[in-house]
C-alpha positions as CSV (number, residue, x, y, z in Angstrom):
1,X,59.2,-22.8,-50.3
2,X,61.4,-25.0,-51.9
3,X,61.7,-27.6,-48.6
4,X,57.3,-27.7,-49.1
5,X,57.9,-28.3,-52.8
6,X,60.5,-31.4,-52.2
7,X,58.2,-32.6,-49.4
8,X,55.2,-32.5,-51.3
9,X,57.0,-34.3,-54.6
10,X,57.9,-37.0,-51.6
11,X,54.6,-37.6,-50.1
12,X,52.2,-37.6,-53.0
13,X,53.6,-40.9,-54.9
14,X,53.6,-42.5,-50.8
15,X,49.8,-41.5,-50.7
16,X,49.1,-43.1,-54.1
17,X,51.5,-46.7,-53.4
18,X,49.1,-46.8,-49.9
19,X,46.0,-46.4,-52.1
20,X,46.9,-48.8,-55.0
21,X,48.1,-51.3,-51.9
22,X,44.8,-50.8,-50.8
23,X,43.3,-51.8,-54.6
24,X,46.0,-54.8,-54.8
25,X,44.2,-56.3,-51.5
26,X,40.8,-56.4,-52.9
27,X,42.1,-57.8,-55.8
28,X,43.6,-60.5,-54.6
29,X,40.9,-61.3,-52.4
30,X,38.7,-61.6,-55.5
31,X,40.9,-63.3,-57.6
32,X,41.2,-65.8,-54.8
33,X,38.2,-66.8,-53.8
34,X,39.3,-70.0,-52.4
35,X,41.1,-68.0,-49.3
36,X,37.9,-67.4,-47.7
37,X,36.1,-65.0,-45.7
38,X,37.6,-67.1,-42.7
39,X,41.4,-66.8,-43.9
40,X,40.9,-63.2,-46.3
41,X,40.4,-60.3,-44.3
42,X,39.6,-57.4,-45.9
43,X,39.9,-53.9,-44.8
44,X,37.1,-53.3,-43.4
45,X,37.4,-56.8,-41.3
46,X,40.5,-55.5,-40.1
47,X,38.9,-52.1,-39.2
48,X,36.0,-53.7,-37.5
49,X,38.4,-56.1,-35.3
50,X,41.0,-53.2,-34.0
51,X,38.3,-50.3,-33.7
52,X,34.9,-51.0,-33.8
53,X,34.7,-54.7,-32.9
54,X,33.2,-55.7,-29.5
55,X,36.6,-56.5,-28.4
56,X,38.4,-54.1,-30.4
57,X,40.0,-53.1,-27.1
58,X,41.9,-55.7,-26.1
59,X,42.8,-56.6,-29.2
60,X,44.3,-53.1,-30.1
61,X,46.0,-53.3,-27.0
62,X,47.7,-56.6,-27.6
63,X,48.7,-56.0,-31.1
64,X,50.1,-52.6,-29.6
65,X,52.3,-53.8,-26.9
66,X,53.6,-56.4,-29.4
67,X,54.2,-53.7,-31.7
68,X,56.0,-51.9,-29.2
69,X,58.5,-54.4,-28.6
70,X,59.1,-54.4,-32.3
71,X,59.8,-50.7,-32.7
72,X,62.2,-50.7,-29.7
73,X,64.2,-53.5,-31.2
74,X,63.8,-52.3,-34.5
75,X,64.8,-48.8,-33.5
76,X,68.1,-49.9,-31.4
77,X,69.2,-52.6,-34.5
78,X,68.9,-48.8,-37.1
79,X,70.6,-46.8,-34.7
80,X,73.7,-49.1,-34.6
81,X,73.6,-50.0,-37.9
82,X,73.5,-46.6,-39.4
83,X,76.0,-45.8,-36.7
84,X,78.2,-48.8,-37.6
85,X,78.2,-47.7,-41.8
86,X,78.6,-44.4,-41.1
87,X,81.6,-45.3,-39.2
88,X,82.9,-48.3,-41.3
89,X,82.4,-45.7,-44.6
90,X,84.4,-43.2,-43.1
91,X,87.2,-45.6,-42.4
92,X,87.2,-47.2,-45.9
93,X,87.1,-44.1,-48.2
94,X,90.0,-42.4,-45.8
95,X,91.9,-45.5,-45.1
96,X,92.2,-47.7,-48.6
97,X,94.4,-50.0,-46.4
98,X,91.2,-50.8,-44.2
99,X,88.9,-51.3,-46.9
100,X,91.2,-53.8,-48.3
101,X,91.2,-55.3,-45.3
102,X,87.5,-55.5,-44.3
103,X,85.5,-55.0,-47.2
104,X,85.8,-58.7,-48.4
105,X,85.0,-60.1,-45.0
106,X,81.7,-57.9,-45.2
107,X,81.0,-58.9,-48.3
108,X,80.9,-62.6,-47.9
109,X,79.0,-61.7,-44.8
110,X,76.2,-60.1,-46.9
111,X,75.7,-63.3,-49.2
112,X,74.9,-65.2,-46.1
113,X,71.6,-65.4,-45.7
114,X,69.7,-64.0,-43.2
115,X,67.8,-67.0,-41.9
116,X,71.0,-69.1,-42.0
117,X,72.6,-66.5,-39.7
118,X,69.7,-66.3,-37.4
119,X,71.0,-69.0,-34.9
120,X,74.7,-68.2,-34.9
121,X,73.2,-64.6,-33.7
122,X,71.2,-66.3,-31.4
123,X,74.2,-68.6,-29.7
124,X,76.2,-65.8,-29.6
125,X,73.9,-62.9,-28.0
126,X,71.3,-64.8,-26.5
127,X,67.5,-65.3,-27.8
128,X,66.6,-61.5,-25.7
129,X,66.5,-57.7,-26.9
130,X,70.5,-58.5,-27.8
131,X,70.2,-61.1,-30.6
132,X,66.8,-59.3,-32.5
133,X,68.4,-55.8,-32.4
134,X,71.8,-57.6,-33.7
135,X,70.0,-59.2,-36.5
136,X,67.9,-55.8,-37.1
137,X,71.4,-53.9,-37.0
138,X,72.7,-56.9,-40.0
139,X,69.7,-55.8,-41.9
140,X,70.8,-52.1,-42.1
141,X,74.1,-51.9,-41.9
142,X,75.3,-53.5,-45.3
143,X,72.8,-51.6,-47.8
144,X,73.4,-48.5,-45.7
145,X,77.7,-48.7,-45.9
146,X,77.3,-49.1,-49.9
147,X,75.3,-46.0,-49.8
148,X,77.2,-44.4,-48.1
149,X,80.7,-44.9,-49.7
150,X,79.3,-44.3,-52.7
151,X,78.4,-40.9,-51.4
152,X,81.1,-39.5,-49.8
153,X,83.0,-40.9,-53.0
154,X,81.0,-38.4,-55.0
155,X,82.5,-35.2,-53.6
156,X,84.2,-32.7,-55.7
157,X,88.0,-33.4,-56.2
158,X,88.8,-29.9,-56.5
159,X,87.2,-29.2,-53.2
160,X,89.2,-32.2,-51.6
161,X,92.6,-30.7,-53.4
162,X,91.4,-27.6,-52.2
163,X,91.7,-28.0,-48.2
164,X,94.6,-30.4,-49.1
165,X,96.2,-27.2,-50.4
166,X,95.5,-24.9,-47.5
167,X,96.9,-28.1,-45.3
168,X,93.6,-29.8,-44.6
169,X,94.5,-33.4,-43.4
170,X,92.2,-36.5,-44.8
171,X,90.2,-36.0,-41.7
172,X,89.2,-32.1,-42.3
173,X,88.7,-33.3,-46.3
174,X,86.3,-35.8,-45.0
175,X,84.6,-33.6,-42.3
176,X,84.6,-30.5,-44.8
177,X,83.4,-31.8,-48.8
178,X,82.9,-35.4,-48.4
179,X,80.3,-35.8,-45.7
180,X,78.3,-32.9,-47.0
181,X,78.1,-34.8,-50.5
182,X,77.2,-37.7,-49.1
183,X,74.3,-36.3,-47.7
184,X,71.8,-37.6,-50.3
185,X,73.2,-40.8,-49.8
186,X,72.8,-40.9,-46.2
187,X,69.2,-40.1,-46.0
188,X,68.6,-42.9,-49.0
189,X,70.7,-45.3,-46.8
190,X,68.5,-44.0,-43.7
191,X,64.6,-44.6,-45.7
192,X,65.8,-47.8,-47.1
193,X,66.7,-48.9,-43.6
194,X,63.9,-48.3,-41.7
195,X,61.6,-51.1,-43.3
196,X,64.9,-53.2,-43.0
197,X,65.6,-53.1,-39.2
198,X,61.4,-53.8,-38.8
199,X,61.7,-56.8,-41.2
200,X,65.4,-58.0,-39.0
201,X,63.4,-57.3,-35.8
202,X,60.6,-59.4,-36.4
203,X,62.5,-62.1,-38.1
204,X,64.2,-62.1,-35.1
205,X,61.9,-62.4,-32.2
206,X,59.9,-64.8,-34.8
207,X,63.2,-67.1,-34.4
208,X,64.8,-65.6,-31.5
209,X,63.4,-64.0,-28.7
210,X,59.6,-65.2,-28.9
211,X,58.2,-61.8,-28.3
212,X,57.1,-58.6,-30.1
213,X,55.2,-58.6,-33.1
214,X,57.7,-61.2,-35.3
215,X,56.5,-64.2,-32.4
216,X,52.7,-62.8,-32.1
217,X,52.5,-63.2,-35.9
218,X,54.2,-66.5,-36.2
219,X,51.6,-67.6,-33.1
220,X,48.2,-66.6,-35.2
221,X,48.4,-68.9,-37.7
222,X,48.5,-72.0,-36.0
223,X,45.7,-71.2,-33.4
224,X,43.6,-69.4,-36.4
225,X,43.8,-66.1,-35.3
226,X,43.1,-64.5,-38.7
227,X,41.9,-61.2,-38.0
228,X,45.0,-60.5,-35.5
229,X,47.3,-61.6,-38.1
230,X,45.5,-59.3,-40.9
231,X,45.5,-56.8,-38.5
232,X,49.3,-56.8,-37.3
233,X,50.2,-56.8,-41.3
234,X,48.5,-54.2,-41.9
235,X,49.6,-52.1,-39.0
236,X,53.4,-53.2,-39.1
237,X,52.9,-51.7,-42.6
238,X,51.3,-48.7,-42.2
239,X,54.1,-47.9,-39.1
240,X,56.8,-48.5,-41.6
241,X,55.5,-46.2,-44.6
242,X,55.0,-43.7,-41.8
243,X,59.0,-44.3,-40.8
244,X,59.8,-43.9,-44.0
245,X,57.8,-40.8,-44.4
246,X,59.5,-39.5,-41.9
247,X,62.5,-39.8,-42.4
248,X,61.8,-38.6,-46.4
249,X,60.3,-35.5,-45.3
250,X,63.2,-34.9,-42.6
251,X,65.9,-35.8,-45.7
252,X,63.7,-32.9,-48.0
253,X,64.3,-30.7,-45.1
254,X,67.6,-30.9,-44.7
255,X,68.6,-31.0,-48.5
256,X,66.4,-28.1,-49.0
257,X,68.7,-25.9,-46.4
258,X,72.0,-27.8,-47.0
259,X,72.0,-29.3,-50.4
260,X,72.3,-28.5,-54.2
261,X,69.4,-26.2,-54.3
262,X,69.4,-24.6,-50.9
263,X,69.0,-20.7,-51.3
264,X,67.2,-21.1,-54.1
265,X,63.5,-20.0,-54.5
């Protein structure tokens, strides 16, 4: 009961952010009325050119196989950069010596921005699947190692001093009180993420790799392709709340059996 309860409080804001989004567009199309029919596409434009359109077909299936490209990049750039903070945190809270060491480096990293980086990434790692899930990987990996220290910082000292007493080395205190803690922050890392590594993919194949969704957006505007452009917003969009509601309802899941309130009700 409780994991419905927590999924429930998750989803129902998500469902009213996609409706007020939804309110926001017409607005701004009224408010503008200088954008144009031909430029301002409104929802039901967008509906008409990827389902009902005469040539809804092929454009569904373009946008598609671009959007596939995306997710694969996008997918590979989260996995290594959840993997890479999860790692990195680990070292720093255990190892004070390493943080010292590293965590400046990373932080001057971070103020770089992402743009600027784009074609050192690119030199190095090639303009392929490499260099967009690198920059997708950047995205995610700095938000997510705060997070995360900050969570398995959180854990109970007395549990800590507890396995130290019974002879637990760092490693076991980690593994035992500090990871579970850090659950919460984890799974905040992991929803923040996933819009992140879709935003580094496309930024990269829009300056790197020339494929995917990133390039077939950049490639709309010039050649007036309005509609596809509406349309690959909008559905870049909707994949990413649906990411994030997954992963949400997979955190409530989780929490519910392992965290503060499992057991309960």
């Amino acid at each position: 009961m409780i994991a419905v309860r927590r999924i429930g409080k998750f989803l129902f804001p998500l469902l009213i952010s996609l409706i007020l989004m939804l309110v926001i567009w017409y607005a701004f199309l009224e408010a503008f009325p200088q954008v144009g029919p031909r430029v301002g596409k409104t929802p039901g434009d967008v509906w008409e050119y990827l389902v009902t359109g005469s040539s809804a077909d092929t454009a569904r299936q373009a946008i598609l196989a671009d959007l596939g490209i995306t997710l694969r990049d996008a997918a590979i750039g989260f996995g290594a950069g959840m993997i890479g903070a999860l790692v990195a945190a680990a070292l720093f809270v255990t190892l004070p010596a390493v943080e010292r060491s590293f965590m400046p480096v990373a932080l001057l990293l971070r103020s770089v921005p992402l743009v600027a980086l784009t074609p050192i990434v690119v030199l190095v790692f090639g303009r392929g699947q490499a260099g967009v899930a690198v920059l997708a990987a950047i995205v995610v990996f700095f938000p997510a190692l705060v997070m995360i220290m900050t969570g398995l910082r959180s854990a109970s000292r007395q549990a800590m001093e507890l396995v130290a007493a019974y002879g637990g080395s760092r490693w076991t205190r980690l593994r035992l009180v500090a990871v579970p803690a850090a659950l919460p922050s984890v799974f905040a890392a992991a929803r923040i993420s996933v819009p992140g590594a879709l935003i580094g993919a496309l930024l990269g194949e829009w300056l790197g790799s020339g494929t995917g969704l990133g390039a077939g957006l950049i490639r709309a505007i010039p050649t007036f392709q309005y509609s596809k452009l509406w349309a690959s917003i909008v559905l870049v969009t909707l994949v990413s709340v649906l990411l994030y509601a997954i992963v949400g309802v997979l955190e409530n899941v989780v929490l519910a059996r392992f965290g503060p309130e499992a057991g309960r009700g």
